[in-house]
C-alpha positions as a LaTeX table, in Angstrom:
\begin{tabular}{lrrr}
\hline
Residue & $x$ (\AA) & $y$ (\AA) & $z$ (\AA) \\
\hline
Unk1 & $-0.66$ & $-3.02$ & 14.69 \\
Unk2 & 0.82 & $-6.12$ & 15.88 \\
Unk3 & 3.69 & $-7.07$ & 18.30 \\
Unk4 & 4.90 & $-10.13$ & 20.38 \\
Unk5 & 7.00 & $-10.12$ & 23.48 \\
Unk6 & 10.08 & $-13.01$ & 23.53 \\
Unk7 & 10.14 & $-12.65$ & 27.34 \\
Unk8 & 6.42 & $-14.69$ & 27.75 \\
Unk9 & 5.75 & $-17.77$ & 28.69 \\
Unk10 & 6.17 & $-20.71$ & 25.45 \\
Unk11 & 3.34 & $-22.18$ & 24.39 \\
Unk12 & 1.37 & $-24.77$ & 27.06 \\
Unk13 & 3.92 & $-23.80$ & 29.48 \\
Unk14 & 3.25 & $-21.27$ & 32.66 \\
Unk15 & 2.53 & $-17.84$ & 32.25 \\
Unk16 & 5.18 & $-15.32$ & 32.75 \\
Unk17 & 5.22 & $-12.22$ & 34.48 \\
Unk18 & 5.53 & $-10.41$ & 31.55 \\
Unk19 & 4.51 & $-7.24$ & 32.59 \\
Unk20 & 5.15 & $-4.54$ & 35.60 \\
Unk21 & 1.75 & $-2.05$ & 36.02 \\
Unk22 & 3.22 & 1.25 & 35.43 \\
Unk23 & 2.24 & 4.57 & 36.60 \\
Unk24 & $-0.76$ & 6.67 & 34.74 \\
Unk25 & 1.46 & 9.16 & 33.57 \\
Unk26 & 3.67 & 6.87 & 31.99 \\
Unk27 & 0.75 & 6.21 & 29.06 \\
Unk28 & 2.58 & 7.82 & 25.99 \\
Unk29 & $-0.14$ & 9.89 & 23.90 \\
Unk30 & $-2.69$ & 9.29 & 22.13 \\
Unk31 & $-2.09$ & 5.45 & 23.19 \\
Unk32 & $-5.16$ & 3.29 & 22.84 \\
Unk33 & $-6.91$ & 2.82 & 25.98 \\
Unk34 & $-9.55$ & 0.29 & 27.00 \\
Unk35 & $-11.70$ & $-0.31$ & 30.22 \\
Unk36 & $-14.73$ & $-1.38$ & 31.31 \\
Unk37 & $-16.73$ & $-1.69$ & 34.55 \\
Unk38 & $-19.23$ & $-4.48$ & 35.66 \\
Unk39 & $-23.05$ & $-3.42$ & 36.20 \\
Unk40 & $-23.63$ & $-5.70$ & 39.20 \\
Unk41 & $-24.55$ & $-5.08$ & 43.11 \\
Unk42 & $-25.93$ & $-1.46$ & 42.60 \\
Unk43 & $-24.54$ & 1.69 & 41.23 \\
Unk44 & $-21.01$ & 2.90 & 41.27 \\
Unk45 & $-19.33$ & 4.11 & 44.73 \\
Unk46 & $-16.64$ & 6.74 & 45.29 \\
Unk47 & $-14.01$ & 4.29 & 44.75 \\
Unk48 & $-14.61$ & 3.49 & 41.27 \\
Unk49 & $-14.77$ & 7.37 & 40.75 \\
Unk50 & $-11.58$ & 8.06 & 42.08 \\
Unk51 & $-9.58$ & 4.63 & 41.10 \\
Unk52 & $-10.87$ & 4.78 & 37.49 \\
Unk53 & $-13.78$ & 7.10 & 35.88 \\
Unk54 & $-11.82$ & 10.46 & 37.38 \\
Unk55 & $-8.69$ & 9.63 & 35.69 \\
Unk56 & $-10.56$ & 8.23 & 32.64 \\
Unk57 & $-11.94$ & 11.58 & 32.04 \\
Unk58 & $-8.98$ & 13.53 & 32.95 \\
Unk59 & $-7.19$ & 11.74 & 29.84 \\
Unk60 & $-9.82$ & 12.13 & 28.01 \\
Unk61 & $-8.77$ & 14.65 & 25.52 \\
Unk62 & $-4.92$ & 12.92 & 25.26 \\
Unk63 & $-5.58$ & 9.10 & 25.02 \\
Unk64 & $-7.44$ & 6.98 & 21.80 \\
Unk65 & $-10.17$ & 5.70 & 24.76 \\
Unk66 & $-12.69$ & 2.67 & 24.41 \\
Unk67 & $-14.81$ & 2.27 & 27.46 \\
Unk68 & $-17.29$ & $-0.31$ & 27.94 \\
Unk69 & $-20.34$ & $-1.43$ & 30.65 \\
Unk70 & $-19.19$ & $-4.98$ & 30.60 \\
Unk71 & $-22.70$ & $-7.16$ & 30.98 \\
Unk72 & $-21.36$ & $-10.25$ & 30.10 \\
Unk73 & $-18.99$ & $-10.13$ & 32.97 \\
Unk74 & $-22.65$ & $-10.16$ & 35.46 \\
Unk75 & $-23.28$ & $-13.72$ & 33.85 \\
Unk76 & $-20.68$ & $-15.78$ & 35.83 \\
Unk77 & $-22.93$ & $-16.31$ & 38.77 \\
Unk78 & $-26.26$ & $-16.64$ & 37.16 \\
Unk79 & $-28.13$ & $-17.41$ & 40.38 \\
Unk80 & $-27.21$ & $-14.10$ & 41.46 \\
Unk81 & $-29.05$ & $-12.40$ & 38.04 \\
Unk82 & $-32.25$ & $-10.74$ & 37.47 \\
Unk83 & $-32.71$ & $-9.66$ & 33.77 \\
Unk84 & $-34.54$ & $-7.01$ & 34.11 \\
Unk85 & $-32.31$ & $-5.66$ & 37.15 \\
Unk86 & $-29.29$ & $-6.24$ & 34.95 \\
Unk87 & $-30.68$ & $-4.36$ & 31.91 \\
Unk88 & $-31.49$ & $-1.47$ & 34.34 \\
Unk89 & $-28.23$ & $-1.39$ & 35.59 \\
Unk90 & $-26.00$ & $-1.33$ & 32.68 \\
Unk91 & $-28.06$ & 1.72 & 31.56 \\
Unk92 & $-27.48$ & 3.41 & 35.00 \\
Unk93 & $-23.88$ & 2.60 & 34.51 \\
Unk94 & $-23.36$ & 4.25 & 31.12 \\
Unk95 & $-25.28$ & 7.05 & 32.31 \\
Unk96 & $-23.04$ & 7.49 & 34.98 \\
Unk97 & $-19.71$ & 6.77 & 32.88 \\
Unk98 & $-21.59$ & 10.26 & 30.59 \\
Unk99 & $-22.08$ & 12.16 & 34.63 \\
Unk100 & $-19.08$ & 12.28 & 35.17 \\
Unk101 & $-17.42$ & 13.76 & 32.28 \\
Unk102 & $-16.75$ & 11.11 & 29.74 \\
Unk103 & $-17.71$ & 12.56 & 26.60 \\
Unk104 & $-19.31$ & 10.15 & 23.68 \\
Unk105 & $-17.98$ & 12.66 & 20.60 \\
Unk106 & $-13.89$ & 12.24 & 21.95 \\
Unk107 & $-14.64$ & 8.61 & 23.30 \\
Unk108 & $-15.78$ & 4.91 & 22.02 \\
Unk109 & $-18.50$ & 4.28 & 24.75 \\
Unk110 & $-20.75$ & 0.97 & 24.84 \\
Unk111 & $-22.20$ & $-2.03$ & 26.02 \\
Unk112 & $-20.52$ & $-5.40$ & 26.04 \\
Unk113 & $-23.00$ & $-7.37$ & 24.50 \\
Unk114 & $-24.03$ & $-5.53$ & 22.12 \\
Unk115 & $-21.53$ & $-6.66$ & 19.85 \\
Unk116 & $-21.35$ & $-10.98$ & 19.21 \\
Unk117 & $-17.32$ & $-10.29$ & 18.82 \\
Unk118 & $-16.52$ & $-10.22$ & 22.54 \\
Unk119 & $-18.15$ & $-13.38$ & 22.91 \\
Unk120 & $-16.53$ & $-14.90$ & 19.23 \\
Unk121 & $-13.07$ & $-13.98$ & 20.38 \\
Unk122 & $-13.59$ & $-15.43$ & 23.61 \\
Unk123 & $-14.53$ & $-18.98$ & 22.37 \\
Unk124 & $-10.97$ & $-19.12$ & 20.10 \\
Unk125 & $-8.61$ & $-17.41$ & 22.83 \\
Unk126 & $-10.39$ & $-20.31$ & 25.17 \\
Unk127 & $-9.62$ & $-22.76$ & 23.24 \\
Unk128 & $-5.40$ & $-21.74$ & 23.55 \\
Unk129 & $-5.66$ & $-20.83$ & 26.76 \\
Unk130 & $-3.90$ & $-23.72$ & 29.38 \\
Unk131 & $-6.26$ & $-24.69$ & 32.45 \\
Unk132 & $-3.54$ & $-24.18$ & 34.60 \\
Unk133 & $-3.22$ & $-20.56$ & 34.17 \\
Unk134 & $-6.98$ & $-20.16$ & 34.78 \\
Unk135 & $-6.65$ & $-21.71$ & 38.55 \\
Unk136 & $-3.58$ & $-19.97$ & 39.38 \\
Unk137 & $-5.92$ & $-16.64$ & 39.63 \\
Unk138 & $-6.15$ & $-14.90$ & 42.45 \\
Unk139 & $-9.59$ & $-13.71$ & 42.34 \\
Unk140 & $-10.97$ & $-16.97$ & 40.93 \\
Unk141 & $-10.13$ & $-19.01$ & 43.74 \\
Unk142 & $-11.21$ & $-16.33$ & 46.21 \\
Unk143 & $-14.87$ & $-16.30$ & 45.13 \\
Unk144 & $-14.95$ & $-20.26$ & 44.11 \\
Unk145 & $-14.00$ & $-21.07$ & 47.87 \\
Unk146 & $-16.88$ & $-19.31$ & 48.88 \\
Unk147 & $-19.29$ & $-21.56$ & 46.73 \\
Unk148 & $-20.46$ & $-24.99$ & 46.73 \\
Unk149 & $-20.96$ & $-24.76$ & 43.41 \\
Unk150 & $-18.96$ & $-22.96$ & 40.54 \\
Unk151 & $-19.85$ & $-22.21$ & 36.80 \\
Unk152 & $-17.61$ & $-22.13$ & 34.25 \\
Unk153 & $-17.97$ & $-18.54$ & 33.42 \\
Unk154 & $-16.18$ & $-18.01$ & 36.41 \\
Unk155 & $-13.42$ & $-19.93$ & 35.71 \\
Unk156 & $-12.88$ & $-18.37$ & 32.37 \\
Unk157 & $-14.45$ & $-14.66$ & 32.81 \\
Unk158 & $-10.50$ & $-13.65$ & 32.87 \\
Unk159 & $-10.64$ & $-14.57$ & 28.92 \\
Unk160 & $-13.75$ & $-12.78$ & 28.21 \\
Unk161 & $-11.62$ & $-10.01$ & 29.74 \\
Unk162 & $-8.43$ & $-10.36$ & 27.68 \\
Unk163 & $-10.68$ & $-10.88$ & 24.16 \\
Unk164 & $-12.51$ & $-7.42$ & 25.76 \\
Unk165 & $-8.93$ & $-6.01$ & 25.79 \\
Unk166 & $-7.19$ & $-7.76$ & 22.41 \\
Unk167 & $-10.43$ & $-6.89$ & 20.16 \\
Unk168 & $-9.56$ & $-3.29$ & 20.22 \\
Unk169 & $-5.45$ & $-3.47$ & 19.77 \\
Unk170 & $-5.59$ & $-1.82$ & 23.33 \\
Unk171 & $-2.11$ & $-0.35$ & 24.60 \\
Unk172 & $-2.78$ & 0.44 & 27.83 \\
Unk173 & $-5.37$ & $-0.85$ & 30.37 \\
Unk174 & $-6.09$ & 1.48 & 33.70 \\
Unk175 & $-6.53$ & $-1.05$ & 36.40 \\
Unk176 & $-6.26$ & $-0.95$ & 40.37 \\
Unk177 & $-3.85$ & $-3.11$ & 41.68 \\
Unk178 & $-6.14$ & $-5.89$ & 42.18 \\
Unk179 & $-6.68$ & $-6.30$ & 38.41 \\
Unk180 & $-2.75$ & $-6.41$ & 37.09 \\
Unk181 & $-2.92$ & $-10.21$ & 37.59 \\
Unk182 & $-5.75$ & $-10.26$ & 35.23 \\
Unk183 & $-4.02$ & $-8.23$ & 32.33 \\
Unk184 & $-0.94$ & $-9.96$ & 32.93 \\
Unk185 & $-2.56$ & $-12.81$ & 31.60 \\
Unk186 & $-4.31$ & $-11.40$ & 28.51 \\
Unk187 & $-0.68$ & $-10.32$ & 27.55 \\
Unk188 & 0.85 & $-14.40$ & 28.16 \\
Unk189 & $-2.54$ & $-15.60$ & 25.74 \\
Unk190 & $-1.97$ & $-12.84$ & 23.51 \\
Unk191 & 1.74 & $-14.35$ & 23.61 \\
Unk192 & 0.88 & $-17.67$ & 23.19 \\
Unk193 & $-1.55$ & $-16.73$ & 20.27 \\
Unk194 & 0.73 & $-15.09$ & 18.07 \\
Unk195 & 3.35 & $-17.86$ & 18.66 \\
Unk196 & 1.23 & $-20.31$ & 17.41 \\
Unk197 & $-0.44$ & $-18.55$ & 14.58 \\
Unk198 & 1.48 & $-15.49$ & 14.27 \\
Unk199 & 1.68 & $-12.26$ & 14.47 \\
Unk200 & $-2.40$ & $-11.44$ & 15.70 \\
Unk201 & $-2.44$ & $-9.84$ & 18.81 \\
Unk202 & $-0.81$ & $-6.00$ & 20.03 \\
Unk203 & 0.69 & $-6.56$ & 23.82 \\
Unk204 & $-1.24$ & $-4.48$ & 26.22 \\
Unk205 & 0.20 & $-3.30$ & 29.33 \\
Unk206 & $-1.42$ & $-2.16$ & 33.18 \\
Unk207 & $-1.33$ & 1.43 & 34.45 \\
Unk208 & $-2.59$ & 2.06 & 38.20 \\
Unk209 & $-3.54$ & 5.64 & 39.08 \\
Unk210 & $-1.12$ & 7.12 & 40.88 \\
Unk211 & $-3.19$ & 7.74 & 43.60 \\
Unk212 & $-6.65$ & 6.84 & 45.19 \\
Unk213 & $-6.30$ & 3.69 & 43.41 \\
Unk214 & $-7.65$ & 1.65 & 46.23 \\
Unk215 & $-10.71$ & 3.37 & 48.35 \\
Unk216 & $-11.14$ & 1.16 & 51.61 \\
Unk217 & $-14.44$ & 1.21 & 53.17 \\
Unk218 & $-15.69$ & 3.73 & 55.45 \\
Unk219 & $-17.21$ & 0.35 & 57.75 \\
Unk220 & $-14.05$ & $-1.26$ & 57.62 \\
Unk221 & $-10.86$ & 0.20 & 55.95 \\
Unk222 & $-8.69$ & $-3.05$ & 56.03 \\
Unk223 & $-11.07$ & $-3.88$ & 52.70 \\
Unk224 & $-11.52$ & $-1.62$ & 49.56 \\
Unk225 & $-15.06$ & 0.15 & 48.83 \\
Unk226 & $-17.08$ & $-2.36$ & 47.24 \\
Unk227 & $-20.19$ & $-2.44$ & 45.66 \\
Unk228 & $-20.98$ & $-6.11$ & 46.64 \\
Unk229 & $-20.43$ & $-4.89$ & 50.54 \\
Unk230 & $-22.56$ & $-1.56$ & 50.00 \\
Unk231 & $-25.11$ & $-3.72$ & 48.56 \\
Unk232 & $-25.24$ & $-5.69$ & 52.14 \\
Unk233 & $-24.55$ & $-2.94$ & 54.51 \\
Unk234 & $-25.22$ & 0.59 & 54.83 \\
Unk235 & $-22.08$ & 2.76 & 55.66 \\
Unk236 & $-19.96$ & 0.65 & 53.57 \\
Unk237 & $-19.53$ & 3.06 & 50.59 \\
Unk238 & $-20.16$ & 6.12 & 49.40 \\
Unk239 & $-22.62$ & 5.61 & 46.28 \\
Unk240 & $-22.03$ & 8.26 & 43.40 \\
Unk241 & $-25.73$ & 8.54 & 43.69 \\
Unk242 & $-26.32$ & 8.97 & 47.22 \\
Unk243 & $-28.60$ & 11.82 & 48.79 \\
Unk244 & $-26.52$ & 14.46 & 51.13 \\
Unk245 & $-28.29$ & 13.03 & 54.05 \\
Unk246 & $-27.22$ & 9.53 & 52.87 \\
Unk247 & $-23.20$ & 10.81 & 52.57 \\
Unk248 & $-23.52$ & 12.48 & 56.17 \\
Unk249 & $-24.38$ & 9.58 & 57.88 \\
Unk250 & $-21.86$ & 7.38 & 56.37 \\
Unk251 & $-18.76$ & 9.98 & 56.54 \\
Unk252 & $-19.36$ & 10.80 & 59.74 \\
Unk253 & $-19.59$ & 7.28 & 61.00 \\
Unk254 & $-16.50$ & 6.44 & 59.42 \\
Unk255 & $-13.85$ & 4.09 & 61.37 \\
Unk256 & $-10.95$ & 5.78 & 62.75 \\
Unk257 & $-9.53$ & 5.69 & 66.01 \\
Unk258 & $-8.93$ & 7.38 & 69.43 \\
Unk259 & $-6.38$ & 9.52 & 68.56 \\
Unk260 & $-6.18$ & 12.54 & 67.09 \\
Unk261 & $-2.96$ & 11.63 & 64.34 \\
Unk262 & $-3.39$ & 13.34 & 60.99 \\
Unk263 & $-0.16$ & 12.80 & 59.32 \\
Unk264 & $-0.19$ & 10.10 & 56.20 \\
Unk265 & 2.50 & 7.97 & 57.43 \\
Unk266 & 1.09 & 7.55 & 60.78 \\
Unk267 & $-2.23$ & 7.53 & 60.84 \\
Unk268 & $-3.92$ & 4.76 & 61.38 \\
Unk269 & $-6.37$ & 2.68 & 58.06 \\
Unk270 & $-9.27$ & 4.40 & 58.49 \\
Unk271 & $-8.01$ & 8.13 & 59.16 \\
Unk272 & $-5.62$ & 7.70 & 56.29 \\
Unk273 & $-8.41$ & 6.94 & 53.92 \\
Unk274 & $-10.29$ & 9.44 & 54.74 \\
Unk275 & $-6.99$ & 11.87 & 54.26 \\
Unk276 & $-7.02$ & 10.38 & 50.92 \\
Unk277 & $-10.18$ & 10.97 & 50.16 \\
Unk278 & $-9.72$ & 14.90 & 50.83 \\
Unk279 & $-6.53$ & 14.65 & 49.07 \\
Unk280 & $-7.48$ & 13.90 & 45.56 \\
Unk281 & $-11.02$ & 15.20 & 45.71 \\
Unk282 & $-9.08$ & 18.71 & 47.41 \\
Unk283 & $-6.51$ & 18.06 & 44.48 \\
Unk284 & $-4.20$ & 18.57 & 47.30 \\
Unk285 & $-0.67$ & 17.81 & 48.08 \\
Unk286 & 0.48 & 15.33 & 51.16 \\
Unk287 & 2.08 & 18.08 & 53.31 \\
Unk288 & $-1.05$ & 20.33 & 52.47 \\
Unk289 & $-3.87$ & 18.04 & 53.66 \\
Unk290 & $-1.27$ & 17.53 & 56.69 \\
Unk291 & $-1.04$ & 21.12 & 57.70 \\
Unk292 & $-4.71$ & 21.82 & 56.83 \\
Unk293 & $-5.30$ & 18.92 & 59.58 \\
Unk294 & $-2.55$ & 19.22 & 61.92 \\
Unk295 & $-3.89$ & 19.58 & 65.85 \\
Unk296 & $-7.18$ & 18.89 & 64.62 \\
Unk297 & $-10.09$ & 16.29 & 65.85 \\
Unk298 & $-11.59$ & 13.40 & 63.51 \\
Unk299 & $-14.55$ & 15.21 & 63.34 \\
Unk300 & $-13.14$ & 18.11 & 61.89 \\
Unk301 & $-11.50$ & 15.71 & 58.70 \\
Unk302 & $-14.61$ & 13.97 & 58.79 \\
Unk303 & $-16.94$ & 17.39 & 58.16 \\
Unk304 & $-13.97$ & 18.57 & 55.33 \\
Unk305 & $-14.43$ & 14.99 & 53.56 \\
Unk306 & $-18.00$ & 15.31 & 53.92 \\
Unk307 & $-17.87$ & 19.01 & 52.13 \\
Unk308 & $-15.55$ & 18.04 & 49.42 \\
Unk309 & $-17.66$ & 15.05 & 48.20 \\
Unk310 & $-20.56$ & 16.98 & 48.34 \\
Unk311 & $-19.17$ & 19.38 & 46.07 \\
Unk312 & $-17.76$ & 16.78 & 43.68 \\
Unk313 & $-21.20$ & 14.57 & 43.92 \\
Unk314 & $-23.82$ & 17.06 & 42.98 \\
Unk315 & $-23.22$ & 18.13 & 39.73 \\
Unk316 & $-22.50$ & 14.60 & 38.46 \\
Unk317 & $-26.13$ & 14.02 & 39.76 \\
Unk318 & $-27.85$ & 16.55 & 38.54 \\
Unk319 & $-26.14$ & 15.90 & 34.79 \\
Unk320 & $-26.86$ & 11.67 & 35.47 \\
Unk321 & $-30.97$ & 12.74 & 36.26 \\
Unk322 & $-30.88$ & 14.75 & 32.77 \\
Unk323 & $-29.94$ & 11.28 & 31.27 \\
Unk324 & $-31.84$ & 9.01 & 32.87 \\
Unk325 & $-35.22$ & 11.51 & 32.25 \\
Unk326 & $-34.46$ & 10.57 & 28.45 \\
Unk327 & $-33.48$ & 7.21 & 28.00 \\
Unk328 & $-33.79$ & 6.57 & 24.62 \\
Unk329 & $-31.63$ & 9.12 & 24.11 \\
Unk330 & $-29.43$ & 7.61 & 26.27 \\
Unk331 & $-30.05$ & 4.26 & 24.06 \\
Unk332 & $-29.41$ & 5.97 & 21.05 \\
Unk333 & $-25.67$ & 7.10 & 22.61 \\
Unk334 & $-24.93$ & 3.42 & 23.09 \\
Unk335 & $-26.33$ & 2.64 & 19.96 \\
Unk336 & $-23.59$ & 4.77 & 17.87 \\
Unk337 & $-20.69$ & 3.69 & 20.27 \\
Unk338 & $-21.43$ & 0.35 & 19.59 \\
Unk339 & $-21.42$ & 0.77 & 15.75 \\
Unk340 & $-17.98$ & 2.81 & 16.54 \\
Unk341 & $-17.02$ & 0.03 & 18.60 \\
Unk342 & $-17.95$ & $-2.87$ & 15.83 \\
Unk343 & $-15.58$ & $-1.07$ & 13.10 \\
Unk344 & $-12.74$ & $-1.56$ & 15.93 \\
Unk345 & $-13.15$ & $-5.02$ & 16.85 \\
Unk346 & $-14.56$ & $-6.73$ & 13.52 \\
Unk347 & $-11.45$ & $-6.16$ & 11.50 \\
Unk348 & $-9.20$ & $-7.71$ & 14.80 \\
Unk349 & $-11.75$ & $-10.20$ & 15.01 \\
Unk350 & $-11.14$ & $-11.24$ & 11.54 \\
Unk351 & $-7.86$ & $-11.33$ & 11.73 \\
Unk352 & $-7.67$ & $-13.73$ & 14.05 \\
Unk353 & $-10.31$ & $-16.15$ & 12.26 \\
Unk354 & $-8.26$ & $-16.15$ & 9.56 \\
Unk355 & $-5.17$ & $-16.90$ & 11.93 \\
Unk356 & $-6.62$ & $-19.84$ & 12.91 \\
Unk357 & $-8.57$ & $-21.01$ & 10.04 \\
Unk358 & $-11.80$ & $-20.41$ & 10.27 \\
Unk359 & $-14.90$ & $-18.35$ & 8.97 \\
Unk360 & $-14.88$ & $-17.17$ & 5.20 \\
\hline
\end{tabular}
């Protein structure tokens, strides 16, 4: 399946905005799906269930899915990497991804490196892929101003990500807003590619949940949940893992304010993401969580959130300590998602060798 898109960018030139993230339900079915999560700065937090794994598994059973614990990704600051921290990790991940709900017989389901074709396809889409659109992103120049020194990887990690994407003739990429600028430009190399050696490449396109996309912190709600913060300071983020005691603590010391507004609009950043979280955990509706609220204290919403994430939390623990009490069964999971992966990605990856001239 192949396609190219006359609105992009022309070859060397600048990217163009080619594409407009589109709500979830938008994803027509049976669409091919792909996404992936780092396994860096601890395990996953609340806001990576609700922004992505919830939905993932909620479309489980209506969307062609490929999910992946993308390792390589962890290599673009390699001061910050411990081997045998990162190998631990990206098993804790996958286990997770299997917690809570994602089911290896309806699903593709593996680990980045364990295939060489991420890293082949990366190499060629570098190699068409102008400088200038690297610099111009977002999150690139964020973390590089933060570092006297800056690898390469880091620079380029957005290509690893569109070869992640291209390899599997993905339709559809579920993404939180932060993220659209990143698939945005897989689509303008995918572009680019098929212009100059032609038709390679399907167009993927962003979808952003529509809602709970972007979980602030409980510590400070002007900045989403993130596992680099919770790694630094306790009461950042509610960890998937975390013991009851643990999710007290942090709930109830949540930010808010000195009020006593429980209405969406109005509230102020940290009451309305606490509202939030009730709201798609509760699988509520605005005006519901609004009445349920109404007249009440913070420490009322507070106890509810608490409550509802307790509920949620402990049987995706109890199923993730049955996997991780048998890891090489766990192993042996990855092992056949990565062979399911392989007979995805080898024949693209060929494909686009023989675009450009190379291999047998």
């Amino acid at each position: 399946m192949t396609s190219t898109d006359p609105t992009a960018g022309s070859p060397g030139g600048s990217p163009a905005n080619a594409s407009v993230a589109a709500p979830d339900e938008t994803v027509p079915p049976r669409a091919r799906v792909f996404s992936g999560m780092k396994p860096t700065d601890g395990v996953l937090h609340l806001g990576n269930y609700l922004g992505a794994l919830r939905g993932w598994v909620a479309h489980q059973d209506e969307r062609d899915s490929v999910f992946c614990v993308v390792d390589l990704h962890a290599l673009t600051i390699p001061e910050a990497v411990d081997p045998a921290e990162l190998r631990s990790t990206t098993r804790a991940i996958a286990a997770l991804y299997f917690a809570c709900g994602l089911d290896p017989e309806r699903n593709v389901v593996f680990v980045q490196s364990h295939l060489t074709e991420h890293a082949e396809c990366t190499w060629i889409l570098n190699c068409v892929t102008p400088l200038g659109w690297l610099h111009r992103m977002t999150q690139f120049k964020a973390q590089a101003e933060a570092r006297e020194s800056v690898g390469s990887g880091l620079l380029t990690y957005p290509v690893l990500q569109a070869a992640d994407i291209l390899l599997y003739d993905t339709e559809v990429v579920p993404v939180g807003e932060d993220q659209v600028q990143h698939i945005e430009l897989t689509r303008d190399i995918a572009v680019r590619f098929n212009r100059l050696f032609g038709d390679t490449f399907v167009l993927p396109r962003a979808v952003v949940p529509k809602a709970a996309a972007r979980v602030m912190g409980l510590d400070d709600p002007l900045a989403k949940m993130s596992k680099s913060i919770a790694a630094e300071r306790a009461g950042h983020a509610i960890g998937l893992l975390d013991s009851p005691a643990v999710l007290k603590k942090a709930i109830m010391s949540a930010v808010t304010d000195s009020g006593r507004e429980t209405r969406f609009e109005h509230a102020s950043p940290g009451v309305r993401n606490l509202l939030t979280i009730y709201q798609v955990l509760a699988d509520a509706k605005v005006e519901q969580v609004e009445e349920r609220f109404a007249g009440e204290g913070y420490g009322t919403l507070k106890k509810a959130v608490l409550e509802v994430v307790v509920e949620t939390l402990t049987p995706i623990q109890a199923r993730d300590a049955e996997l991780m009490r048998d890891p090489a069964e766990l192993d042996a999971i990855l092992a056949r998602g990565a062979e399911q992966a392989r007979a995805m990605a080898a024949p693209t990856l060929a494909r686009v060798k023989a675009a450009v001239g190379v291999g047998a």
